[in-house]
DSSP file (Angstrom, degrees, kcal/mol; ACC not computed):
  #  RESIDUE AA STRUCTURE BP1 BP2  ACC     N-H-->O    O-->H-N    N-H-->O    O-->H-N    TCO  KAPPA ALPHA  PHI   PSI    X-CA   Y-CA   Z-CA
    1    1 A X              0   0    0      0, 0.0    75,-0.7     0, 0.0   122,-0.3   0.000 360.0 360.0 360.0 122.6    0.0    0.0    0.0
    2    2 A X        -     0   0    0    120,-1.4   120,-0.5    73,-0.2     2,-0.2  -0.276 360.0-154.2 -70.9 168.2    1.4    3.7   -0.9
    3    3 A X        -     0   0    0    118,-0.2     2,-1.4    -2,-0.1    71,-1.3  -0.731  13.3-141.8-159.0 112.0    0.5    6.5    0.9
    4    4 A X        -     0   0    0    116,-2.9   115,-2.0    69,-0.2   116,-0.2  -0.476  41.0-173.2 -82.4  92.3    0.4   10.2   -0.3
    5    5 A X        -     0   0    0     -2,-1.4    66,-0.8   113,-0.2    67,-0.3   0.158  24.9-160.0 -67.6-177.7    1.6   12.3    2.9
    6    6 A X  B     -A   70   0A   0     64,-0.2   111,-1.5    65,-0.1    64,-0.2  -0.542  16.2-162.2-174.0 108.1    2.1   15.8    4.4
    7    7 A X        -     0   0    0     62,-0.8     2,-0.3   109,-0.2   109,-0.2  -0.465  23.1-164.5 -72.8 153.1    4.2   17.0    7.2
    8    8 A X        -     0   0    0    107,-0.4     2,-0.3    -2,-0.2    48,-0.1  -0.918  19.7-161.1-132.0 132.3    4.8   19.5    9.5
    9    9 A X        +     0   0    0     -2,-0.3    52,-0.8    47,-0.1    53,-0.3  -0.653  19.0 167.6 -92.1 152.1    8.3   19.4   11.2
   10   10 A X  B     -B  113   0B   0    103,-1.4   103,-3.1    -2,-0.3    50,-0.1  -0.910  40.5-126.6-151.6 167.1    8.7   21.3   14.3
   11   11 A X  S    S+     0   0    0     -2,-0.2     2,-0.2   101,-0.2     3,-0.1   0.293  87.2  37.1 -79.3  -1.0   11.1   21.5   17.1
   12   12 A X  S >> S-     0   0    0    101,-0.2     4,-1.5     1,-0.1     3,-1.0  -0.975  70.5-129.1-152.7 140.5    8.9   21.0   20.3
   13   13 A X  H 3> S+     0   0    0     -2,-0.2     4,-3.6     1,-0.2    -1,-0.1   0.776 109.9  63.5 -49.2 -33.6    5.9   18.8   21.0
   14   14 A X  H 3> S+     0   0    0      1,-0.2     4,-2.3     2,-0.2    -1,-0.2   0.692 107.5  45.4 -78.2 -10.4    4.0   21.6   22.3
   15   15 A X  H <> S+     0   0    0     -3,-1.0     4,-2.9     2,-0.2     5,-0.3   0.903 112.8  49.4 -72.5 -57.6    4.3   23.1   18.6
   16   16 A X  H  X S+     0   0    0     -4,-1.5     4,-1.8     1,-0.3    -2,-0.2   0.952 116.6  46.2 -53.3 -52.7    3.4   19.5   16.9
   17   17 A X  H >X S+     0   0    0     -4,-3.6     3,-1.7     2,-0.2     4,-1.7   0.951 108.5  50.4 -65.9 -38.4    0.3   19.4   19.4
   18   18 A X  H 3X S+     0   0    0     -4,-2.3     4,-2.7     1,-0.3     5,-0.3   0.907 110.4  51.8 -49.7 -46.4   -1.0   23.1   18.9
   19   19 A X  H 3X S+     0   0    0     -4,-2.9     4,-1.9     2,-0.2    -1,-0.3   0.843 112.2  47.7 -35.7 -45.1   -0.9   22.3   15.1
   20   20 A X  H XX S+     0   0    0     -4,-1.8     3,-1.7    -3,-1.7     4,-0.8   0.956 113.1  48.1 -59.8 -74.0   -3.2   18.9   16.1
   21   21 A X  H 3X>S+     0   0    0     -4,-1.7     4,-2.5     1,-0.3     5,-0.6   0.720 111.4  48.8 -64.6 -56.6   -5.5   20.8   18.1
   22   22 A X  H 3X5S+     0   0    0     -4,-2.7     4,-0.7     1,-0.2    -1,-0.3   0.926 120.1  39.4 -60.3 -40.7   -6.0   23.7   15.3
   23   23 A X  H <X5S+     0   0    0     -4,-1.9     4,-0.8    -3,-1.7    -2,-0.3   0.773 110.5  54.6 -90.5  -8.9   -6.6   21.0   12.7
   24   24 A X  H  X5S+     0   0    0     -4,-0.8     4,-0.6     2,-0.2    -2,-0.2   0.621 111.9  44.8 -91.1 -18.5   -8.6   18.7   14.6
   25   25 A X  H  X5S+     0   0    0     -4,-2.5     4,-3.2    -5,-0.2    -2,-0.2   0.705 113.6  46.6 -88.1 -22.3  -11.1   21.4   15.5
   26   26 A X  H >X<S+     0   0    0     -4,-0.7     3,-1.9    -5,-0.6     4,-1.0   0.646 115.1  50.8 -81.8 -97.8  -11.4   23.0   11.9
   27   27 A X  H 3X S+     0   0    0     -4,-0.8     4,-0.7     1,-0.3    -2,-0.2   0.451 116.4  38.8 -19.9 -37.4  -11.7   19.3   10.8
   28   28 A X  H 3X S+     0   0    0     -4,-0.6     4,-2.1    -2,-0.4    -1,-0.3   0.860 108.0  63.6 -81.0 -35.3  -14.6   18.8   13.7
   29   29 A X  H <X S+     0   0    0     -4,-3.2     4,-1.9    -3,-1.9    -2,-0.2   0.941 109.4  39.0 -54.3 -40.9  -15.9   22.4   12.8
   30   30 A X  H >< S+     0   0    0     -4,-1.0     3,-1.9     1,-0.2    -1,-0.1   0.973 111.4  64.7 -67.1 -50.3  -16.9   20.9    8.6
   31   31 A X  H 3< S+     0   0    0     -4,-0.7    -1,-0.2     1,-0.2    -2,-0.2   0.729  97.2  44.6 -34.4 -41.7  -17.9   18.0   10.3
   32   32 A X  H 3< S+     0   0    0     -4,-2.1     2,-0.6     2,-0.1    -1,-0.2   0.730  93.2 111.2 -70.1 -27.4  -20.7   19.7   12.1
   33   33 A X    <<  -     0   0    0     -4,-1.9    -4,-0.0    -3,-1.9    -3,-0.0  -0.337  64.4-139.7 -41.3  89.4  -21.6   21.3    8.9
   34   34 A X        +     0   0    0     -2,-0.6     2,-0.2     2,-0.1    -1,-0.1  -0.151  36.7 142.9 -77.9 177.2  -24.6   20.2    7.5
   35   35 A X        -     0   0    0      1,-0.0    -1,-0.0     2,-0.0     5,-0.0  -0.891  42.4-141.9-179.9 133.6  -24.9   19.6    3.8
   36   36 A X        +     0   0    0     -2,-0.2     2,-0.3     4,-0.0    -2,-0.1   0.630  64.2 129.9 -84.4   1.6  -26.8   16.9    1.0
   37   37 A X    >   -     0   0    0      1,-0.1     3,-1.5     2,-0.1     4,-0.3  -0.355  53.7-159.5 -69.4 123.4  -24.0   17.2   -0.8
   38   38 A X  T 3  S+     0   0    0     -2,-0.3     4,-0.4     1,-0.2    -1,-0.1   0.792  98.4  52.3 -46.8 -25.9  -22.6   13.5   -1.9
   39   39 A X  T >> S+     0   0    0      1,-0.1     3,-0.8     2,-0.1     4,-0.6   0.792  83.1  95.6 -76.2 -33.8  -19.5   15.1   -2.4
   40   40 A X  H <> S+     0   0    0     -3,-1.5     4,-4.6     1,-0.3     5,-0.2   0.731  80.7  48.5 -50.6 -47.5  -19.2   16.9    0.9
   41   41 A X  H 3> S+     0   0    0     -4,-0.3     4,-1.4     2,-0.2    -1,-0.3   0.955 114.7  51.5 -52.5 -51.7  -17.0   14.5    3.1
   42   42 A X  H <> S+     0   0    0     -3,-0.8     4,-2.8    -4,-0.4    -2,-0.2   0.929 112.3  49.4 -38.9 -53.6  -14.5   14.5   -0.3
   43   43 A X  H  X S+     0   0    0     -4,-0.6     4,-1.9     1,-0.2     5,-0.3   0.905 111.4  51.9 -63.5 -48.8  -14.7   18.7    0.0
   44   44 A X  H  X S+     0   0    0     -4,-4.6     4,-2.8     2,-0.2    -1,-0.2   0.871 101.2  50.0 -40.4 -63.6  -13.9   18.3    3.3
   45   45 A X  H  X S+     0   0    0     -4,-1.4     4,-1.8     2,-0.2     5,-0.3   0.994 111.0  57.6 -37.9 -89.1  -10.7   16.2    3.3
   46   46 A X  H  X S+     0   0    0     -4,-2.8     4,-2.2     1,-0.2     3,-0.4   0.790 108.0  48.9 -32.0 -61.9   -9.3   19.0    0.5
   47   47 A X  H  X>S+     0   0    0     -4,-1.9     4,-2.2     1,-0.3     5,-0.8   0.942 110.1  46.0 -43.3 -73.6   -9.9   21.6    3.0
   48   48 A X  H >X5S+     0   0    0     -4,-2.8     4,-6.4    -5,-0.3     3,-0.8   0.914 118.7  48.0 -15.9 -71.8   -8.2   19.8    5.8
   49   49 A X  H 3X5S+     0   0    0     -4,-1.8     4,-0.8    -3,-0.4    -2,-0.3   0.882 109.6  45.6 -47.2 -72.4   -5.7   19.3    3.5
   50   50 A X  H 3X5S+     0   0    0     -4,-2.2     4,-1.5     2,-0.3    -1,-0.3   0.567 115.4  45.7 -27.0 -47.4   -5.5   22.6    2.1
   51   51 A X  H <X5S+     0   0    0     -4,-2.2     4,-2.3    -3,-0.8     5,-0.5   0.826 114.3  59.7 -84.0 -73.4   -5.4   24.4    5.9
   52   52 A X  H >X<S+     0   0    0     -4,-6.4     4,-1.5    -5,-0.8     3,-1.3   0.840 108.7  37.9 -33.1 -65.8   -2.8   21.4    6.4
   53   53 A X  H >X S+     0   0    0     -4,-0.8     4,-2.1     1,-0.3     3,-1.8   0.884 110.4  57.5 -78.5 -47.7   -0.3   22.5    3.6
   54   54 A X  H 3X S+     0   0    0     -4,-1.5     4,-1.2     1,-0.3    -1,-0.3   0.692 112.4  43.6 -64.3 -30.5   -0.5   26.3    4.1
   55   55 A X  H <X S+     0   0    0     -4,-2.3     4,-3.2    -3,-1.3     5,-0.5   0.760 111.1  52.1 -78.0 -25.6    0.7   25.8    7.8
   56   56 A X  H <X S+     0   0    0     -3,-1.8     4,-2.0    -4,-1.5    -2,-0.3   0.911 107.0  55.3 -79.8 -13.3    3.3   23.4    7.0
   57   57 A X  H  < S+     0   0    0     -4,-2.1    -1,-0.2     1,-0.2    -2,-0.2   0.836 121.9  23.8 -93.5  -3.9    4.6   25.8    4.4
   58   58 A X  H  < S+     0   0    0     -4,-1.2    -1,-0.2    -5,-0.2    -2,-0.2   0.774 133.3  34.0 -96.3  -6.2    4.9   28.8    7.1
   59   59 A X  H  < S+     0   0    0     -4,-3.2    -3,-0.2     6,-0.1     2,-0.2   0.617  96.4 106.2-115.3 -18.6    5.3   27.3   10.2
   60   60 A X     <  -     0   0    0     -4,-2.0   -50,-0.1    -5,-0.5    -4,-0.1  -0.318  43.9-167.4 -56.8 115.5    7.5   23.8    8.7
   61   61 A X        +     0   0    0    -52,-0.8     2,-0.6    -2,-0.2    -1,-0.1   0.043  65.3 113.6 -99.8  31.7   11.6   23.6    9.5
   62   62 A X  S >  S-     0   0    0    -53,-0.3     3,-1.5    -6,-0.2     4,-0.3  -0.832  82.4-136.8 -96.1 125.1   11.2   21.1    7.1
   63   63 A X  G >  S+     0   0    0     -2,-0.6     3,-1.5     1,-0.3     4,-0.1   0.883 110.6  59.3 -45.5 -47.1   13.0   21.5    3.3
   64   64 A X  G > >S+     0   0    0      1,-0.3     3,-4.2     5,-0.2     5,-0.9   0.738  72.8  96.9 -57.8 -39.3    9.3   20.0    2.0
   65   65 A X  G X 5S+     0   0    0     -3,-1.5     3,-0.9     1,-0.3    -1,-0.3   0.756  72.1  59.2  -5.0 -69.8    8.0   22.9    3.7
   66   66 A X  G < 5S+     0   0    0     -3,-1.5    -1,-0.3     1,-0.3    -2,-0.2   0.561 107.7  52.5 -58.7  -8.7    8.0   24.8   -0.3
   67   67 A X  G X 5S-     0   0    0     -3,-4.2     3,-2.6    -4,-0.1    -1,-0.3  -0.323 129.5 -97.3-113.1  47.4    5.4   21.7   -1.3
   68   68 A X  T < 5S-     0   0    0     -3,-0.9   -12,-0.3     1,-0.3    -3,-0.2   0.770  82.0 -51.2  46.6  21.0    3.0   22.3    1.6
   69   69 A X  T 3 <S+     0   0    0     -5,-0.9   -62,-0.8     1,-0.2    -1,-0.3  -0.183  95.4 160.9 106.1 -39.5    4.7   19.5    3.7
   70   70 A X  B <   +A    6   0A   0     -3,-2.6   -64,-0.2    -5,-0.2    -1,-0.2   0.403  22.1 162.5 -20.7 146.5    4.5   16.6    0.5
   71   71 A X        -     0   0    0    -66,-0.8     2,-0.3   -65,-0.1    -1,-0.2   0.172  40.1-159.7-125.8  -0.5    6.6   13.9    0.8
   72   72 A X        +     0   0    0    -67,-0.3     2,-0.3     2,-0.0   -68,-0.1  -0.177  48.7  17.1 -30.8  65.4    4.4   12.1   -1.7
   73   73 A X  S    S-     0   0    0    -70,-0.3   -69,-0.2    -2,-0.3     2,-0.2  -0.145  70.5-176.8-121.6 122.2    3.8    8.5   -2.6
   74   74 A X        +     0   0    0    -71,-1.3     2,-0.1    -2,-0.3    -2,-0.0  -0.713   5.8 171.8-113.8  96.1    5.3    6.8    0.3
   75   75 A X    >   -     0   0    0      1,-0.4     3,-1.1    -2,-0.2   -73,-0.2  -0.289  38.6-103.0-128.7 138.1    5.5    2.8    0.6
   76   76 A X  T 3  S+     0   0    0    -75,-0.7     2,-2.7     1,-0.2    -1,-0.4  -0.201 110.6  41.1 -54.9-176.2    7.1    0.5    2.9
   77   77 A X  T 3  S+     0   0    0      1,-0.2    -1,-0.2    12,-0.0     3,-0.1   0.142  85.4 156.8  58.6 -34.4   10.2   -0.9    1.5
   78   78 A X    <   -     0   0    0     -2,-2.7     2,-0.5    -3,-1.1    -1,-0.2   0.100  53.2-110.4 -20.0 114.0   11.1    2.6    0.1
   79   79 A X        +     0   0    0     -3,-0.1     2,-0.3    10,-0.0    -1,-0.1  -0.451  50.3 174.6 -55.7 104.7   14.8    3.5   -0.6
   80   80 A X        -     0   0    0     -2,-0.5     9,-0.3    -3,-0.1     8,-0.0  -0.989  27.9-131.0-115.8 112.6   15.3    6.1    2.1
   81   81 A X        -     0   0    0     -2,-0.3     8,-0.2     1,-0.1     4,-0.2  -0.221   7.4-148.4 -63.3 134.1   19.0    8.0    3.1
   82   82 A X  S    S+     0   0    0      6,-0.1    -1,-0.1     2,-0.1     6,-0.0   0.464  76.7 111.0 -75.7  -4.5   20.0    8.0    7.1
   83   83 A X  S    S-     0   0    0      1,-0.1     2,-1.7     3,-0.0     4,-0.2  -0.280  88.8-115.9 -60.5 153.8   21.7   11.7    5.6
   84   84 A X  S    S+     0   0    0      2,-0.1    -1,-0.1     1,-0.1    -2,-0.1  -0.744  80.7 117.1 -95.2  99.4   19.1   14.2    7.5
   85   85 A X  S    S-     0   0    0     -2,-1.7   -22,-0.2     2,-0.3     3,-0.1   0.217  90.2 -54.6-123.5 -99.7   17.6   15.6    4.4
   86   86 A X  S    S+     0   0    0      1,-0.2     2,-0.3   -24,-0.1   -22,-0.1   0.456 108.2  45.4-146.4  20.1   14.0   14.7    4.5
   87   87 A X        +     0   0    0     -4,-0.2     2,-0.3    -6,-0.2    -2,-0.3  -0.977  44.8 172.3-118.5 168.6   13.2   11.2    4.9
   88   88 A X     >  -     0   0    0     -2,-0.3     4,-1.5     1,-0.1     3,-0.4  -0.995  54.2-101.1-159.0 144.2   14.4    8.6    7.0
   89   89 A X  H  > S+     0   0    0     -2,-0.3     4,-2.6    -9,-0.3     5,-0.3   0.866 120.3  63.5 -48.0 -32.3   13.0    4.6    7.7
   90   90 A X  H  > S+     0   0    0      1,-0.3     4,-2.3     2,-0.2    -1,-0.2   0.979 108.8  38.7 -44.4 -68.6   11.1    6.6   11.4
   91   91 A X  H  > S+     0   0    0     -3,-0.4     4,-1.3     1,-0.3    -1,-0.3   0.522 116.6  43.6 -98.7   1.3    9.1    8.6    9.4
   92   92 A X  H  X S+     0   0    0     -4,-1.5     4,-1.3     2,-0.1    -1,-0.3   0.711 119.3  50.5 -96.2 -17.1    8.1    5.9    6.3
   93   93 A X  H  X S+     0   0    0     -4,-2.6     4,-2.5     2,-0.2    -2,-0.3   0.920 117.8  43.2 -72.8 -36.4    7.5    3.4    9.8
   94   94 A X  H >< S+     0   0    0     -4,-2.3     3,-0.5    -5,-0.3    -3,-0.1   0.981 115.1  45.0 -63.5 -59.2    5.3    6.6   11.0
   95   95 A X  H >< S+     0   0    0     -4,-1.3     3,-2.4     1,-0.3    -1,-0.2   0.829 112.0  50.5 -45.7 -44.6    3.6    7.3    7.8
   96   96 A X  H 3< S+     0   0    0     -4,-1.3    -1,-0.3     1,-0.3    -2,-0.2   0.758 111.4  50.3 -67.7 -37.9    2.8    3.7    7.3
   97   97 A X  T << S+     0   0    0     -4,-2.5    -1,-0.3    -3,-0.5    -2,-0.2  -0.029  93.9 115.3 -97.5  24.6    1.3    3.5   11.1
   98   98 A X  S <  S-     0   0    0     -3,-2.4     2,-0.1     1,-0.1    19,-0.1  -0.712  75.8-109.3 -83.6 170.8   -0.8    6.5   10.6
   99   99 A X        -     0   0    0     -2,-0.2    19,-0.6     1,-0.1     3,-0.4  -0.338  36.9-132.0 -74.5 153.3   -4.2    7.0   10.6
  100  100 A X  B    S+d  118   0C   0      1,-0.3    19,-0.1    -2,-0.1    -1,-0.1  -0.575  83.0  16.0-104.4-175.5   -5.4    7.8    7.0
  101  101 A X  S    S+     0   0    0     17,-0.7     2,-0.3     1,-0.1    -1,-0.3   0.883 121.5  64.4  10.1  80.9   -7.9   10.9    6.2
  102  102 A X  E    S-E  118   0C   0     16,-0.7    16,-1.0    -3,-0.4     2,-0.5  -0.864  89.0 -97.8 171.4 174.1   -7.1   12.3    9.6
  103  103 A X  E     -E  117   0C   0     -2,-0.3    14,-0.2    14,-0.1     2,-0.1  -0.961  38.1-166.3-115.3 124.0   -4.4   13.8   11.6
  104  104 A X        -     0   0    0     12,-0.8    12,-0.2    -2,-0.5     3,-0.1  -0.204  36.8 -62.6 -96.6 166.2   -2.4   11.4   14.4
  105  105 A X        -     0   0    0      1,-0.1    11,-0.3    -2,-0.1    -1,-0.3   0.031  60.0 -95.3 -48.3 160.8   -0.1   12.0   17.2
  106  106 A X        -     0   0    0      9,-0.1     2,-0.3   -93,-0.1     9,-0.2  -0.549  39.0-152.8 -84.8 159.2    3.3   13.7   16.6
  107  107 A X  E     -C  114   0B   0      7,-0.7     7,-2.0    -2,-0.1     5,-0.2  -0.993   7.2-134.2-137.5 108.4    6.0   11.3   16.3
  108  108 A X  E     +C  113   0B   0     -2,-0.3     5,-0.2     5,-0.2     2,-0.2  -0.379  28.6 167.3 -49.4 138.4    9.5   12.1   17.2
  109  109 A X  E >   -C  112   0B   0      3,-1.7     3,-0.5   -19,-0.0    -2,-0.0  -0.881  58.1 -91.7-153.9-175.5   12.0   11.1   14.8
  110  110 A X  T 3  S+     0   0    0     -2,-0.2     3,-0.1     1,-0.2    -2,-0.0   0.698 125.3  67.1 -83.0  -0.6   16.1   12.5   15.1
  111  111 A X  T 3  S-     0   0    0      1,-0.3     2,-0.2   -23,-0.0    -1,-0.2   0.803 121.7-105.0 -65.6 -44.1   14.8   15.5   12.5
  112  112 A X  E <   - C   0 109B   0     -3,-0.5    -3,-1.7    -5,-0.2     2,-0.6  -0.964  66.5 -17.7 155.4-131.4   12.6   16.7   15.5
  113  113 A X  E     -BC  10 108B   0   -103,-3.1  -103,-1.4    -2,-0.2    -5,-0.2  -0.847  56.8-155.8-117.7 122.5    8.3   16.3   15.8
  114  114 A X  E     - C   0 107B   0     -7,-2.0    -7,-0.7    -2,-0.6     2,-0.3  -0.498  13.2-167.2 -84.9 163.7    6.0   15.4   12.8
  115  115 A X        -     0   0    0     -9,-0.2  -107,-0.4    -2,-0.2     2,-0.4  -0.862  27.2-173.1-163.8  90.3    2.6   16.1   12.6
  116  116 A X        -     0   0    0    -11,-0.3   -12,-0.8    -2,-0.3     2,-0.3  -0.875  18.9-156.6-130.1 150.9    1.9   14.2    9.8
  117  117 A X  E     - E   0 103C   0   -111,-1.5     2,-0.7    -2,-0.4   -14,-0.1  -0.950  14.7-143.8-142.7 120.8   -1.5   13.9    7.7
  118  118 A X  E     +dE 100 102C   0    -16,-1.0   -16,-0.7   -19,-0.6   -17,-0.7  -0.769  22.8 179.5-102.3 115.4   -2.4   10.7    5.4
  119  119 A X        -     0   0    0   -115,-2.0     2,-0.2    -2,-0.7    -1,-0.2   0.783  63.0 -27.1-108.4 -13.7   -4.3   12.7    2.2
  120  120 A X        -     0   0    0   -116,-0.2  -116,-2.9     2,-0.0    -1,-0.4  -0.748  59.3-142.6-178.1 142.6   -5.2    9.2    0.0
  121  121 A X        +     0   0    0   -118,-0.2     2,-0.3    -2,-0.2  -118,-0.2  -0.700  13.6 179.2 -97.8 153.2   -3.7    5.4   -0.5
  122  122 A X        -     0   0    0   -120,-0.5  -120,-1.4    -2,-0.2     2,-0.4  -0.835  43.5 -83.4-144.2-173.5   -3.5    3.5   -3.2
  123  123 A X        -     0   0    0   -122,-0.3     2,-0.2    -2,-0.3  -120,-0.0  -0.794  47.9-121.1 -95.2 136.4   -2.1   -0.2   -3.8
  124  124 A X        -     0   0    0     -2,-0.4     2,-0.4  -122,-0.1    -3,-0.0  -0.618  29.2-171.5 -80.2 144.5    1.9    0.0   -4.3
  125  125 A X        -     0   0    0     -2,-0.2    -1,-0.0  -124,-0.0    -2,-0.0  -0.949  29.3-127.6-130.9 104.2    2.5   -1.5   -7.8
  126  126 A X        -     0   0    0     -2,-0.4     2,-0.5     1,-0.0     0, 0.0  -0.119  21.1-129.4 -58.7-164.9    6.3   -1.6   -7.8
  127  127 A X        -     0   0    0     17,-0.0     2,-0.4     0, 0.0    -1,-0.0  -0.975  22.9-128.0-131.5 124.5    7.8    0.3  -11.4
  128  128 A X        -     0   0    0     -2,-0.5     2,-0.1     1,-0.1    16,-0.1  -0.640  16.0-123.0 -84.5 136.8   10.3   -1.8  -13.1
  129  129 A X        -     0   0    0     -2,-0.4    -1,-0.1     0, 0.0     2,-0.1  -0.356  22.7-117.2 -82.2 156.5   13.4   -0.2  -13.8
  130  130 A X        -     0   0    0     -2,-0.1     2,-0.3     5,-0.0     0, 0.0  -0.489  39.3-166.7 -70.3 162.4   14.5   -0.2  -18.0
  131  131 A X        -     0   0    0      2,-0.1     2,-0.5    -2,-0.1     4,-0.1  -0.960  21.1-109.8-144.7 164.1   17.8   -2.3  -17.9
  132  132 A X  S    S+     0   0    0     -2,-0.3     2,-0.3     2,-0.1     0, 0.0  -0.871  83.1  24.1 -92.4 151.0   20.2   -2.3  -21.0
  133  133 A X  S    S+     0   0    0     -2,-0.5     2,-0.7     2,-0.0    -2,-0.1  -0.708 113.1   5.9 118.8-107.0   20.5   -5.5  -23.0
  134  134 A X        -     0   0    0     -2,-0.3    -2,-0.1     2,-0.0     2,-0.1  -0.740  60.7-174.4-104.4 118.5   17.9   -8.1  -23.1
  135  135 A X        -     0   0    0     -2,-0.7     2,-0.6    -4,-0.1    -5,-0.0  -0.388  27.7-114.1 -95.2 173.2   14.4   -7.7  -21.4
  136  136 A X        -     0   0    0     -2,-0.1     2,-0.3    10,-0.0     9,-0.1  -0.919  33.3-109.5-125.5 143.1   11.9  -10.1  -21.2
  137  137 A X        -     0   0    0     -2,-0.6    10,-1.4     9,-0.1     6,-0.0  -0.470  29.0-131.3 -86.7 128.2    9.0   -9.7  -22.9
  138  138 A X        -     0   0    0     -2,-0.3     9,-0.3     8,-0.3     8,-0.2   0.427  23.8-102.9 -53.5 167.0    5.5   -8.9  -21.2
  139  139 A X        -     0   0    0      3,-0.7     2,-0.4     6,-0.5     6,-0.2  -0.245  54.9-101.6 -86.5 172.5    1.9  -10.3  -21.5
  140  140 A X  S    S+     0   0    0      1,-0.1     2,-1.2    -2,-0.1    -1,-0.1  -0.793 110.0   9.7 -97.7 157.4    0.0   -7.7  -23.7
  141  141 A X  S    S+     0   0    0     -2,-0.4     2,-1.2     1,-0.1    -1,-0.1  -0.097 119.6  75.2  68.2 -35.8   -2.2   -5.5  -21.3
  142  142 A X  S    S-     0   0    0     -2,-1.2    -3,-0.7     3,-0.1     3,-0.3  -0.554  78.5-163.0-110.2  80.7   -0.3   -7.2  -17.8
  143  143 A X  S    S+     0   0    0     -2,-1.2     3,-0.1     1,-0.2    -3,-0.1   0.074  75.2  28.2 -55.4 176.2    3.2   -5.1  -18.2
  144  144 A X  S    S+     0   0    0     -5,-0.1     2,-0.3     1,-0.1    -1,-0.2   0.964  98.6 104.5  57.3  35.3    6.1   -6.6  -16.2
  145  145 A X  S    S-     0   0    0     -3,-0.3    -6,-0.5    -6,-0.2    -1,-0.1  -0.880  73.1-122.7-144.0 111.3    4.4  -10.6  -16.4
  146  146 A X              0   0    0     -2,-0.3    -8,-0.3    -8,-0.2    -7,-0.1  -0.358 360.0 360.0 -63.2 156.4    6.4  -12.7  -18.9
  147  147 A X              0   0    0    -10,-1.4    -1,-0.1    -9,-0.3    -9,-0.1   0.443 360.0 360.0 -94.6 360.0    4.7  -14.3  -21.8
């Protein structure tokens, strides 16, 4: 399973929680909102989202910070650097144990406290890399399944 993320890094828990607290009440405030729209719970989730990105990009000491927090598509097994740039195996084990459409506890990692927001999954289908010399050739319609 992938998962399309969004952080916000900060330096102190009590930062990581005020962020929860601000997004979990605008996120209860739509809730209360009534509406027939089919769509609404989808409109909702952007908004979140949206409110999410705008904080990670002023309030984030994170490089991702300039994408609204993205990290996006993250998967277990993901090739990740222990260099502190902006992932690390902590935060693809965090993302992977968060809650999806909603915002979870901060999680410490050695970068500092995440606040991190699961915005849609899909099923991981790894991508096969081109190789030089001889490939072997695919089913028509099922790439990557030999004939």
């Amino acid at each position: 399973m992938e998962r399309r993320a969004r952080h916000i890094l900060v330096t102190s828990i009590e930062a990581a929680n005020m962020f929860r607290d601000t997004l979990l009440e605008f996120q209860k405030e739509l809730a209360e909102q009534a509406s027939d729209d089919p769509e609404k719970e989808y409109q909702d989730l952007q908004k979140l989202e949206n409110l999410f990105s705008r904080l990670a990009k002023k309030y984030s000491t994170c490089p991702s910070k300039a994408l609204g927090g993205s990290l996006d598509w993250i998967y277990a097994g993901i090739a990740v650097s222990d260099s502190p740039d902006i992932l690390n195996q902590e935060l693809v084990n965090a993302i992977m144990s968060a809650p999806k459409d909603g915002i979870g506890e901060p999680v410490k990692t050695v970068f500092g406290y995440h606040l991190i927001m699961i915005c849609d999954t899909q099923i991981h289908i790894p991508r096969v890399k081109k190789t030089t010399g001889t490939q072997v050739p695919s089913v028509p319609g099922i790439p990557g399944v030999p004939k």
